[in-house]
Predicted model as a PDB file, atoms N, CA, C, CB and O in Angstrom, pLDDT in the B-factor column:
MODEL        1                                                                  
ATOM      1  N   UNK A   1      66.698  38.106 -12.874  1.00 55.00           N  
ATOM      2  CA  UNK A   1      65.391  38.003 -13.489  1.00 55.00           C  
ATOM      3  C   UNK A   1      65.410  36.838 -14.472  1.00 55.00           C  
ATOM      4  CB  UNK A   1      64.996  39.330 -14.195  1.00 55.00           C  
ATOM      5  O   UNK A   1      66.314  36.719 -15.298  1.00 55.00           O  
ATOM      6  N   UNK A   2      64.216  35.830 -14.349  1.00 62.00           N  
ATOM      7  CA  UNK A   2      64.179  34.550 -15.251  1.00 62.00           C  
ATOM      8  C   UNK A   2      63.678  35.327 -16.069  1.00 62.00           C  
ATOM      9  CB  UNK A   2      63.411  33.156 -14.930  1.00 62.00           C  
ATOM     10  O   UNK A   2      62.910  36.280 -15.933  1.00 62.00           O  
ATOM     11  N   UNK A   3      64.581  34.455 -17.707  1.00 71.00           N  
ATOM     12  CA  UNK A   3      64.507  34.733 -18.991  1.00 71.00           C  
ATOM     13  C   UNK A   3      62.821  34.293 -19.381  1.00 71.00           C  
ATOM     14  CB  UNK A   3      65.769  33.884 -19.802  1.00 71.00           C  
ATOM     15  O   UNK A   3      62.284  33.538 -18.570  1.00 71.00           O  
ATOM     16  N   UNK A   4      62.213  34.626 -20.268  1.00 78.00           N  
ATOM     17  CA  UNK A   4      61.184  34.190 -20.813  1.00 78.00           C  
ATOM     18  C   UNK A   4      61.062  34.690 -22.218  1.00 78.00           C  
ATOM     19  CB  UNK A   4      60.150  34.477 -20.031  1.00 78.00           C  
ATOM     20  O   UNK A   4      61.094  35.792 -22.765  1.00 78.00           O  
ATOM     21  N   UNK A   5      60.915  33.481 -22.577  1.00 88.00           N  
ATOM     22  CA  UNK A   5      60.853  33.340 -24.419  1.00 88.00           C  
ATOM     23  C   UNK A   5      59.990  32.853 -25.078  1.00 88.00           C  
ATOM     24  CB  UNK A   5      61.753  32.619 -25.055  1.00 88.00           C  
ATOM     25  O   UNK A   5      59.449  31.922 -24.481  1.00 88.00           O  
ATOM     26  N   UNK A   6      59.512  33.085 -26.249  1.00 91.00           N  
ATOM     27  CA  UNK A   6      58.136  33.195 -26.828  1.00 91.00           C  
ATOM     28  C   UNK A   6      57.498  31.409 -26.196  1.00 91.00           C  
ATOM     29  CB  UNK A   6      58.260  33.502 -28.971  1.00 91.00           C  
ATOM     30  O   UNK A   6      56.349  31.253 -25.782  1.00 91.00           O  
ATOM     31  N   UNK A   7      58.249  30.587 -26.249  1.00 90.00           N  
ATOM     32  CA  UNK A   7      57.751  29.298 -25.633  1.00 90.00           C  
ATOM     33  C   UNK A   7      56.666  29.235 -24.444  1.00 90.00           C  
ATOM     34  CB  UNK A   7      58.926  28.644 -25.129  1.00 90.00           C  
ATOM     35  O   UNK A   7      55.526  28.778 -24.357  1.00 90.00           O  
ATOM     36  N   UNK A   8      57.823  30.117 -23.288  1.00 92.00           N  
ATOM     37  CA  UNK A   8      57.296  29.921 -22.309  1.00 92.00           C  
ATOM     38  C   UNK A   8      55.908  30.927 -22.103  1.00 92.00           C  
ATOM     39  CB  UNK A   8      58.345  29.993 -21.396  1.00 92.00           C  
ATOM     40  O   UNK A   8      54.954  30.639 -21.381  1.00 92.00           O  
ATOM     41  N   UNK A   9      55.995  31.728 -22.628  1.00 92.00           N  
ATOM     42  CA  UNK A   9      54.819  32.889 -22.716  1.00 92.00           C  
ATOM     43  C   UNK A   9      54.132  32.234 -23.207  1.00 92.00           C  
ATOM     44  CB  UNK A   9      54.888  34.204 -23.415  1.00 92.00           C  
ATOM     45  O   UNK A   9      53.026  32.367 -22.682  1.00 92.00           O  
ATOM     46  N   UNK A  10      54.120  31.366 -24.163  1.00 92.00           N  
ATOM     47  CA  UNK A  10      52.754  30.784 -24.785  1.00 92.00           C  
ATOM     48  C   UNK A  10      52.311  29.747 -24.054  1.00 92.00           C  
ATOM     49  CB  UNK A  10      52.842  30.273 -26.208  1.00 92.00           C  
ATOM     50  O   UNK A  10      51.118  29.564 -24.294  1.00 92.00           O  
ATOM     51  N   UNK A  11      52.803  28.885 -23.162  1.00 94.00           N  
ATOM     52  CA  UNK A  11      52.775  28.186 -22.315  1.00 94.00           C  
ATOM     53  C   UNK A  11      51.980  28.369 -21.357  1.00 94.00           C  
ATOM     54  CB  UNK A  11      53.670  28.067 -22.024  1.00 94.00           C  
ATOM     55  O   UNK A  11      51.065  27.642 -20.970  1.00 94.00           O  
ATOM     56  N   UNK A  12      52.574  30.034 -20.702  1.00 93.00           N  
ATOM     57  CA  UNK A  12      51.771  30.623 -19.409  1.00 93.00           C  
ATOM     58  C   UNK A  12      49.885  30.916 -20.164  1.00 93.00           C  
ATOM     59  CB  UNK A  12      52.815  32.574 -18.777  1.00 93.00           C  
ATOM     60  O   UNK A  12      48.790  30.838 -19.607  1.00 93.00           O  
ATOM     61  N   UNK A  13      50.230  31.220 -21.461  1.00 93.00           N  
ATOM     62  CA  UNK A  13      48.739  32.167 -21.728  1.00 93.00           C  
ATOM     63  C   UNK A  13      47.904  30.798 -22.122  1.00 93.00           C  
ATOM     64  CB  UNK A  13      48.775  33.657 -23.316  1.00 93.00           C  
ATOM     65  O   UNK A  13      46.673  30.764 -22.103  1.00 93.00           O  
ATOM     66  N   UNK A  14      48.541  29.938 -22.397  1.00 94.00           N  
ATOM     67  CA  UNK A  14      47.394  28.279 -22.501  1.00 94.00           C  
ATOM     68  C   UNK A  14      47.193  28.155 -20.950  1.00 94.00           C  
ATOM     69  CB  UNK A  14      48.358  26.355 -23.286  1.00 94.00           C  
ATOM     70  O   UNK A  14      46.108  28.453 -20.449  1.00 94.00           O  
ATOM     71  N   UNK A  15      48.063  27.791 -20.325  1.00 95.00           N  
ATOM     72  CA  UNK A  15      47.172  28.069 -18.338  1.00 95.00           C  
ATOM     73  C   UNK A  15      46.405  28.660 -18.290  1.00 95.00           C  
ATOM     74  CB  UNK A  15      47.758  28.770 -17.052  1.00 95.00           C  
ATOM     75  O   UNK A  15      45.304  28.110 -18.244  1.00 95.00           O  
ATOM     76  N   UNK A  16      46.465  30.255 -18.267  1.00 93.00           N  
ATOM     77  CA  UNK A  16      45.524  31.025 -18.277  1.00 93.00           C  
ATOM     78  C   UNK A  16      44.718  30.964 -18.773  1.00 93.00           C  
ATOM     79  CB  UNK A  16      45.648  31.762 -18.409  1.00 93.00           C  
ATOM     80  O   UNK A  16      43.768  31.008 -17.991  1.00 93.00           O  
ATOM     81  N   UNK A  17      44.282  30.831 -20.205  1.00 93.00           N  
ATOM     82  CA  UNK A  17      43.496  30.274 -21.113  1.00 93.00           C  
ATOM     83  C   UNK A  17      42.362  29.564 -20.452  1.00 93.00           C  
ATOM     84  CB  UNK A  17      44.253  29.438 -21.943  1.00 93.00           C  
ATOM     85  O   UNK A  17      41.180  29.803 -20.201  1.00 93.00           O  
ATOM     86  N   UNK A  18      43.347  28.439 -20.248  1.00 93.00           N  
ATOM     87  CA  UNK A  18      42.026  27.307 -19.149  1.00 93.00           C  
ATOM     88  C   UNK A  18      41.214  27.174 -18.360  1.00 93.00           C  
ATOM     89  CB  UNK A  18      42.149  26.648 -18.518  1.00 93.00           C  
ATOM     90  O   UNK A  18      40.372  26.302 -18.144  1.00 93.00           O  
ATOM     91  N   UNK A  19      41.720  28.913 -17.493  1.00 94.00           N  
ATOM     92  CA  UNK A  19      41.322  29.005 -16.089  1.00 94.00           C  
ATOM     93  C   UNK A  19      39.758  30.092 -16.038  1.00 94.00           C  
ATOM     94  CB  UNK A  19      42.829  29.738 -15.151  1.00 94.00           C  
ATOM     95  O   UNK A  19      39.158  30.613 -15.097  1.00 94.00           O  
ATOM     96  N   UNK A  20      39.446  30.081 -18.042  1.00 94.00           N  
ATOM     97  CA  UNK A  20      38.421  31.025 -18.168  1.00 94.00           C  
ATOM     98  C   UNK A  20      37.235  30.632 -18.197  1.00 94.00           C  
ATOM     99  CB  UNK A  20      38.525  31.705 -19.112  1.00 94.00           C  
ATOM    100  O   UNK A  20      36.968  29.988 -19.212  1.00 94.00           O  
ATOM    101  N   UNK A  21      36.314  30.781 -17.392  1.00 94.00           N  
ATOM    102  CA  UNK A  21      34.567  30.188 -17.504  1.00 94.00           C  
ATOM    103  C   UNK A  21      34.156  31.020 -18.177  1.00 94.00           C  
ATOM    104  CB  UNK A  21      33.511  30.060 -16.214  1.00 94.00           C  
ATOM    105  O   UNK A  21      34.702  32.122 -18.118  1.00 94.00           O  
ATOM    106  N   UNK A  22      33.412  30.879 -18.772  1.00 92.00           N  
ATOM    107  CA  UNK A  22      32.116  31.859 -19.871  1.00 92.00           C  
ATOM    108  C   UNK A  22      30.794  31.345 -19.518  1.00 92.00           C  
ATOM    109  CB  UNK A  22      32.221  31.582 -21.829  1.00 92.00           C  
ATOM    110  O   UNK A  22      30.354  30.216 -19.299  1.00 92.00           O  
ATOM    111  N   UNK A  23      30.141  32.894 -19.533  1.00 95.00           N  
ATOM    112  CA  UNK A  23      29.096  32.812 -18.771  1.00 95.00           C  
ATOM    113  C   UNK A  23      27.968  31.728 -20.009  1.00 95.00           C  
ATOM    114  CB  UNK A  23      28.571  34.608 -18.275  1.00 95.00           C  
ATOM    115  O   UNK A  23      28.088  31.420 -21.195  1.00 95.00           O  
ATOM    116  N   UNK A  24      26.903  31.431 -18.909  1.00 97.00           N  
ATOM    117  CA  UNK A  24      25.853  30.385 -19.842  1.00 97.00           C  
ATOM    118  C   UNK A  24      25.168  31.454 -20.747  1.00 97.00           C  
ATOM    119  CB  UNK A  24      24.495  29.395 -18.811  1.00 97.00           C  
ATOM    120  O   UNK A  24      25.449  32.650 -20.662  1.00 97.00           O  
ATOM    121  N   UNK A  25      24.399  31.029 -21.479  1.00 97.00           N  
ATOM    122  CA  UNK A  25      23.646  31.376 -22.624  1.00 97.00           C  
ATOM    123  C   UNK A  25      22.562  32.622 -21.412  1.00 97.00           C  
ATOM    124  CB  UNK A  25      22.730  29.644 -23.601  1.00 97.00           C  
ATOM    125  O   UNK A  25      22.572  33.838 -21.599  1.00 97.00           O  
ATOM    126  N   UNK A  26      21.901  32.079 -20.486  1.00 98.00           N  
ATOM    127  CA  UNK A  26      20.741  32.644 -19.721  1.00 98.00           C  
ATOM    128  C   UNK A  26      21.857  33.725 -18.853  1.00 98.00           C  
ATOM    129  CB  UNK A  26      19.676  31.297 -18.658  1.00 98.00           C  
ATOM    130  O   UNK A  26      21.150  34.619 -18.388  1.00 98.00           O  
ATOM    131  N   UNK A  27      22.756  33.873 -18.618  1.00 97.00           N  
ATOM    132  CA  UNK A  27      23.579  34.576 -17.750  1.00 97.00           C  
ATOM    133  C   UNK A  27      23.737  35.952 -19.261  1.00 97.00           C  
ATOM    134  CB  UNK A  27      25.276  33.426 -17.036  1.00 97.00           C  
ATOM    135  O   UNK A  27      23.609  37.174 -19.195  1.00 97.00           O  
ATOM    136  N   UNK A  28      23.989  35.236 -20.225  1.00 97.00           N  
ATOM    137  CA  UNK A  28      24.139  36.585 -21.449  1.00 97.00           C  
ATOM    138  C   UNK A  28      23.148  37.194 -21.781  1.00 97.00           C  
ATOM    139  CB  UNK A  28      24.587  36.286 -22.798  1.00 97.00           C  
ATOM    140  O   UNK A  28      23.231  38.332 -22.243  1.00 97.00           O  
ATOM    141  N   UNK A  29      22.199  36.674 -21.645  1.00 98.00           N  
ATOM    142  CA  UNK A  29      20.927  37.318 -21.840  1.00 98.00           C  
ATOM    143  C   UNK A  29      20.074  37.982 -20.658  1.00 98.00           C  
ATOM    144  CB  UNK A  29      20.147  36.352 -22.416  1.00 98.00           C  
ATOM    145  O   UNK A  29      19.212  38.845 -20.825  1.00 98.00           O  
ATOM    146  N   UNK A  30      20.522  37.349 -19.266  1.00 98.00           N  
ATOM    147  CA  UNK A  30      20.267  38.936 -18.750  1.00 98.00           C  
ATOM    148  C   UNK A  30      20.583  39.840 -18.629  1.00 98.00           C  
ATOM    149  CB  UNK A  30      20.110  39.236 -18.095  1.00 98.00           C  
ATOM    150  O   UNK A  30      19.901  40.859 -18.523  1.00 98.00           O  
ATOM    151  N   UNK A  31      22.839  39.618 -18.586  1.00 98.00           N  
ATOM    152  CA  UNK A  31      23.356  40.671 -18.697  1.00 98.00           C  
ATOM    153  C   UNK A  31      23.185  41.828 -19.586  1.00 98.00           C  
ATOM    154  CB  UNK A  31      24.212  40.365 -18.733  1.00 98.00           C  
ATOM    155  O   UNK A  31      23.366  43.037 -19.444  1.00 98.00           O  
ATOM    156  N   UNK A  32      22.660  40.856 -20.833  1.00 98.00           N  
ATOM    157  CA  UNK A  32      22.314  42.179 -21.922  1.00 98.00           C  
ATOM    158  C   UNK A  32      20.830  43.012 -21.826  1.00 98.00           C  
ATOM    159  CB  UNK A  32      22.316  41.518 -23.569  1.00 98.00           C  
ATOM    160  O   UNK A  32      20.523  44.140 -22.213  1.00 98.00           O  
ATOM    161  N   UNK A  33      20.057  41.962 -21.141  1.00 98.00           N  
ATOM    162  CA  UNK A  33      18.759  43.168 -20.728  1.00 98.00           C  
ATOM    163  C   UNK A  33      19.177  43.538 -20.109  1.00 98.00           C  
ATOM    164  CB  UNK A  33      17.449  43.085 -20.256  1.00 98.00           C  
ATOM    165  O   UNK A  33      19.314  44.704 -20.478  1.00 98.00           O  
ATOM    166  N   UNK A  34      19.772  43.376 -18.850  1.00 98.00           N  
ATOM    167  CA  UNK A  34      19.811  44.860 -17.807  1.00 98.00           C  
ATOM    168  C   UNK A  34      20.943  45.780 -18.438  1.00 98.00           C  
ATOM    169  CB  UNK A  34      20.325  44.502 -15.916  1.00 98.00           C  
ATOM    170  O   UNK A  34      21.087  46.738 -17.679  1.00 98.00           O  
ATOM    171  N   UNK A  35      21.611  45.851 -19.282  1.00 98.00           N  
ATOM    172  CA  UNK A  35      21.928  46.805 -20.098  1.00 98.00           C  
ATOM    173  C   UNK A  35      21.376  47.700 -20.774  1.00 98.00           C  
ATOM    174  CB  UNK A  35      22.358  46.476 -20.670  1.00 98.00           C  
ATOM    175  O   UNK A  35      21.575  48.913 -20.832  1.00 98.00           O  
ATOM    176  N   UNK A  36      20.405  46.789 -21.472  1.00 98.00           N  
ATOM    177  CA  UNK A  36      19.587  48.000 -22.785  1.00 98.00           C  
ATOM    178  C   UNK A  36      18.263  48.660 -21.810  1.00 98.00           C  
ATOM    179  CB  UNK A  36      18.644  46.852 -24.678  1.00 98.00           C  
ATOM    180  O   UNK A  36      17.404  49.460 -22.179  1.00 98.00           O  
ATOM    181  N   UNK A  37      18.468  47.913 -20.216  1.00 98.00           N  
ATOM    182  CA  UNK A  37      17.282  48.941 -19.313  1.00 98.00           C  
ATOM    183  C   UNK A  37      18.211  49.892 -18.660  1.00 98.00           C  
ATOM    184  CB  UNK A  37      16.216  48.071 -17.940  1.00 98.00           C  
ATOM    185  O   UNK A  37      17.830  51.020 -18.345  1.00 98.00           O  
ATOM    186  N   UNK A  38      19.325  49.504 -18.462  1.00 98.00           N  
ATOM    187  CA  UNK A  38      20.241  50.627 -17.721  1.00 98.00           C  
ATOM    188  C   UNK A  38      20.594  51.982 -19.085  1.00 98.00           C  
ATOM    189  CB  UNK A  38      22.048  49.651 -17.055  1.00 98.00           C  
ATOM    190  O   UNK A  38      20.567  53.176 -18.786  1.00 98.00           O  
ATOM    191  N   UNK A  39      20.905  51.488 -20.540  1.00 98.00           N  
ATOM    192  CA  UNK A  39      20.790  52.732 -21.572  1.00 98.00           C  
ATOM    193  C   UNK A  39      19.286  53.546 -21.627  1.00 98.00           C  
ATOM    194  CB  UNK A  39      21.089  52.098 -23.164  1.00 98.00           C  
ATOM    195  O   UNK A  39      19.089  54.712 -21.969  1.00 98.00           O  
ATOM    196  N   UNK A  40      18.410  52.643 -21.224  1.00 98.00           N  
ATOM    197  CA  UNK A  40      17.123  53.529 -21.227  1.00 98.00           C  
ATOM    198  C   UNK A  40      16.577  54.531 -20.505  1.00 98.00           C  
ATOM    199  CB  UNK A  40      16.313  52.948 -21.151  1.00 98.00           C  
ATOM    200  O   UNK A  40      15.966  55.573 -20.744  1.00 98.00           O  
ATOM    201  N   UNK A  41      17.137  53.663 -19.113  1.00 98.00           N  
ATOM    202  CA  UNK A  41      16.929  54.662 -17.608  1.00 98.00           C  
ATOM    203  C   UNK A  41      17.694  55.651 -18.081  1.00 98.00           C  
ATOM    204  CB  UNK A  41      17.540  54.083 -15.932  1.00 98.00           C  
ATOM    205  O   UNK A  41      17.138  56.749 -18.096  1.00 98.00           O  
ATOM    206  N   UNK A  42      19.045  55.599 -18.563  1.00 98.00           N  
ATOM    207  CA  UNK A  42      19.844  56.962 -18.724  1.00 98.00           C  
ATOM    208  C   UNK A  42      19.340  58.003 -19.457  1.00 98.00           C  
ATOM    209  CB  UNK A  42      21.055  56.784 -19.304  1.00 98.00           C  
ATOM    210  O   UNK A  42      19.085  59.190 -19.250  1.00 98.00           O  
ATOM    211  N   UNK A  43      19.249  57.054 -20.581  1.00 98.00           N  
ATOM    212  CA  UNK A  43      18.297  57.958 -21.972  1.00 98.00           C  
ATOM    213  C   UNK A  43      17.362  59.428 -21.385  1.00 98.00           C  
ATOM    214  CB  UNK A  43      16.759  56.592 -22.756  1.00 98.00           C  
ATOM    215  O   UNK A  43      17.460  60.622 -21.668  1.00 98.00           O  
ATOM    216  N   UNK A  44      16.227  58.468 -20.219  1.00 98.00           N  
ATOM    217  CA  UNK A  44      15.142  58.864 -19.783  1.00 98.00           C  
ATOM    218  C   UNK A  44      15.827  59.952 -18.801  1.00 98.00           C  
ATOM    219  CB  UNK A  44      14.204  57.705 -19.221  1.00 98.00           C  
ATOM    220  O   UNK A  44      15.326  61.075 -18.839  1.00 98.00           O  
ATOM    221  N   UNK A  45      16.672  59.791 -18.123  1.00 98.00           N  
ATOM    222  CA  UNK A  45      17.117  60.732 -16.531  1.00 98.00           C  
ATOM    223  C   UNK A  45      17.685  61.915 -17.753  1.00 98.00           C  
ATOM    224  CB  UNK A  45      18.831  59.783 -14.962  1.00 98.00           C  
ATOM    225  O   UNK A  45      17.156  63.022 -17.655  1.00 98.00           O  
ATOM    226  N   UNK A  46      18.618  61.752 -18.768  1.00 98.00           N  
ATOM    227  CA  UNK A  46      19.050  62.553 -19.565  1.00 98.00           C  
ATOM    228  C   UNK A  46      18.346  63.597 -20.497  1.00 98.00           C  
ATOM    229  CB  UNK A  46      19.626  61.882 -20.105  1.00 98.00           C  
ATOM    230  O   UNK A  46      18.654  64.698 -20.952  1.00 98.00           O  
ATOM    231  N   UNK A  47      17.254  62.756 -20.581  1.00 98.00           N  
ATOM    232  CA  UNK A  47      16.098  64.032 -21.480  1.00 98.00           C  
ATOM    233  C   UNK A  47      15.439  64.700 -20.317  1.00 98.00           C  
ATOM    234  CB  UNK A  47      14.582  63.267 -22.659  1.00 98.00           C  
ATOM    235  O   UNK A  47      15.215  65.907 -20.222  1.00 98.00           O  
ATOM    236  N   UNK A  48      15.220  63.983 -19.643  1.00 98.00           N  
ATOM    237  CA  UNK A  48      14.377  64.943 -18.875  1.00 98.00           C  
ATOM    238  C   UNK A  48      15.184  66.163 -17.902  1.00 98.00           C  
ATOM    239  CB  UNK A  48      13.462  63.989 -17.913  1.00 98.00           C  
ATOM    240  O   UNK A  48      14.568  67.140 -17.475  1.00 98.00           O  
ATOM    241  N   UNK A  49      16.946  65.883 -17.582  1.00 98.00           N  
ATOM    242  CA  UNK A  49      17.409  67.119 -17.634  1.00 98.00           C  
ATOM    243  C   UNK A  49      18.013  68.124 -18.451  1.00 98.00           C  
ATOM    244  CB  UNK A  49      17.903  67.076 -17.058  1.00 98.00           C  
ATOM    245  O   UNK A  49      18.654  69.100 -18.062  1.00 98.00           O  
ATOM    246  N   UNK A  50      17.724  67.761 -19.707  1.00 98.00           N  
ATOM    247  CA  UNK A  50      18.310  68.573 -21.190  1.00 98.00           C  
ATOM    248  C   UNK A  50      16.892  69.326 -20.895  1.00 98.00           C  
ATOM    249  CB  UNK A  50      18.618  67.503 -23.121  1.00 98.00           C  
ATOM    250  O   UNK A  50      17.123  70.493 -21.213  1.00 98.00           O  
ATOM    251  N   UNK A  51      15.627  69.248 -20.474  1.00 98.00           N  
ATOM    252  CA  UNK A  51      14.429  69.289 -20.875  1.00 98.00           C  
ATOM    253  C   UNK A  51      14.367  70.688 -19.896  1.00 98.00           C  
ATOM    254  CB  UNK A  51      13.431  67.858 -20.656  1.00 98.00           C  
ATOM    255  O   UNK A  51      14.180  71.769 -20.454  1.00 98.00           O  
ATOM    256  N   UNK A  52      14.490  70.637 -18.790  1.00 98.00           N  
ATOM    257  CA  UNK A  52      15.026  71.394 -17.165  1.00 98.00           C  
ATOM    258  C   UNK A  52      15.388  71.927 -17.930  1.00 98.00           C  
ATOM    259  CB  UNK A  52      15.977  70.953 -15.835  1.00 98.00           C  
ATOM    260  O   UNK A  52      14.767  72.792 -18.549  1.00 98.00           O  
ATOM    261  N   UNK A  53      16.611  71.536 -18.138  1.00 98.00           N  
ATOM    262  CA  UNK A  53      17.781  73.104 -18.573  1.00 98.00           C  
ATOM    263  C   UNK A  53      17.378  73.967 -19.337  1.00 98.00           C  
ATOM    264  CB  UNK A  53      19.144  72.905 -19.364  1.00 98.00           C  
ATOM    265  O   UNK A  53      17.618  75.167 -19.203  1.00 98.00           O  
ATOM    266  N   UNK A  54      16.521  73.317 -20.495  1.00 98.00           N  
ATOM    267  CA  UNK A  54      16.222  74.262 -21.476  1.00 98.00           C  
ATOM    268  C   UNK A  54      15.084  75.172 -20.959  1.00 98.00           C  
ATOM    269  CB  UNK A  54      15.863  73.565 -22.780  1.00 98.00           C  
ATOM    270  O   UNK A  54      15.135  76.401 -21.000  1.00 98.00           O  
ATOM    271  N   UNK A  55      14.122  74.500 -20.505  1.00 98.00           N  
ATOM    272  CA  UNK A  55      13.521  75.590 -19.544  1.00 98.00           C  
ATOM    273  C   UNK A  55      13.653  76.632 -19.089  1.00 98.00           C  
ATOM    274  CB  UNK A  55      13.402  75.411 -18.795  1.00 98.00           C  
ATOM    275  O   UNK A  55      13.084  77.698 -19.324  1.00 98.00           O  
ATOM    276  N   UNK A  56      15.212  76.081 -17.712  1.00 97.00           N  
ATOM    277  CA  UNK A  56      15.301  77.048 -16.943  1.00 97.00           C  
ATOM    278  C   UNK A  56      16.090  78.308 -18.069  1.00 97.00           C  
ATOM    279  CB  UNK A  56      16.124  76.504 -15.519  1.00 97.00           C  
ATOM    280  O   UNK A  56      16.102  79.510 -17.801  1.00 97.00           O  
ATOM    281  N   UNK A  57      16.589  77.814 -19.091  1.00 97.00           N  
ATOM    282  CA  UNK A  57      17.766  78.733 -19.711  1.00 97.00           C  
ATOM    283  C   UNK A  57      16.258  80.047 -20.410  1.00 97.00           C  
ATOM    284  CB  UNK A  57      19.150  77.520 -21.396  1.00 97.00           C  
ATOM    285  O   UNK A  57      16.070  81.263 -20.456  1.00 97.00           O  
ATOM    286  N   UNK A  58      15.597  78.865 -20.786  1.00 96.00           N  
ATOM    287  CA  UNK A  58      15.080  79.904 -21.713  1.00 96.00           C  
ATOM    288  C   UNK A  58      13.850  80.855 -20.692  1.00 96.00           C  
ATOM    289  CB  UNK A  58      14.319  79.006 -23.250  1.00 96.00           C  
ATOM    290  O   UNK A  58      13.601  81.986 -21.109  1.00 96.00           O  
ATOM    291  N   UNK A  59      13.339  80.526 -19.784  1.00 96.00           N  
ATOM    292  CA  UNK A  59      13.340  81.250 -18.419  1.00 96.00           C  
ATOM    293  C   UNK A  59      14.220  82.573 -18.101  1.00 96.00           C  
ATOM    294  CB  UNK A  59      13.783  80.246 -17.446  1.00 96.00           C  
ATOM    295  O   UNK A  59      13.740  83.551 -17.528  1.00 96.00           O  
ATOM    296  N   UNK A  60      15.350  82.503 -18.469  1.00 95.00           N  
ATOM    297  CA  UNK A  60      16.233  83.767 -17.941  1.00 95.00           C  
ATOM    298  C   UNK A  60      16.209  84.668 -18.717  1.00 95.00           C  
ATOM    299  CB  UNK A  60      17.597  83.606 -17.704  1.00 95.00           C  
ATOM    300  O   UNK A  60      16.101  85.880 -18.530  1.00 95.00           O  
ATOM    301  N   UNK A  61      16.359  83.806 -20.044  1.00 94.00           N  
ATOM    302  CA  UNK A  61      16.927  84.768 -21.021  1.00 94.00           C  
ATOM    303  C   UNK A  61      15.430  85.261 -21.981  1.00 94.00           C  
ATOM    304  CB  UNK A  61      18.317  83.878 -22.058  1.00 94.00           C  
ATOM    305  O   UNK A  61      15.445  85.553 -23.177  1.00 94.00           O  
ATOM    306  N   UNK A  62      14.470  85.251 -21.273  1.00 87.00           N  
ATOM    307  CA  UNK A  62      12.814  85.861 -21.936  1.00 87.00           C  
ATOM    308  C   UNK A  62      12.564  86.648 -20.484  1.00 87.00           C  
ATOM    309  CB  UNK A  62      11.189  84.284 -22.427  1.00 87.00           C  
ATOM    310  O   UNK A  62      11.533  87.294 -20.302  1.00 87.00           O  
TER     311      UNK A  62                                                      
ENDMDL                                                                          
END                                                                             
């Protein structure tokens, strides 16, 4: 097994380093709307089965 020492590790992670694109300004900003619409849809699918349940619970137990 080749040795590797803090040199060469820092070496490999500047390559790597290089090989990183970041997304454009318009690529971050949709990713982050379709986020805060994907927390909403959830929000929304989530109340409305807390909403069910409580229903059906309080349905049984009256």
């Amino acid at each position: 097994m080749a040795k590797s020492g803090p040199a060469k590790i820092a070496q490999e992670v500047r390559q790597e380093a290089k090989k990183i694109t970041w997304p454009t300004r318009k690529e971050t900003f949709v990713s982050t709307g379709m986020v805060f619409v994907m927390v909403f849809l959830a929000a929304i699918f989530f109340f409305l089965i807390d909403q069910l349940l409580s229903t059906a619970v309080k349905a049984i137990f009256n």
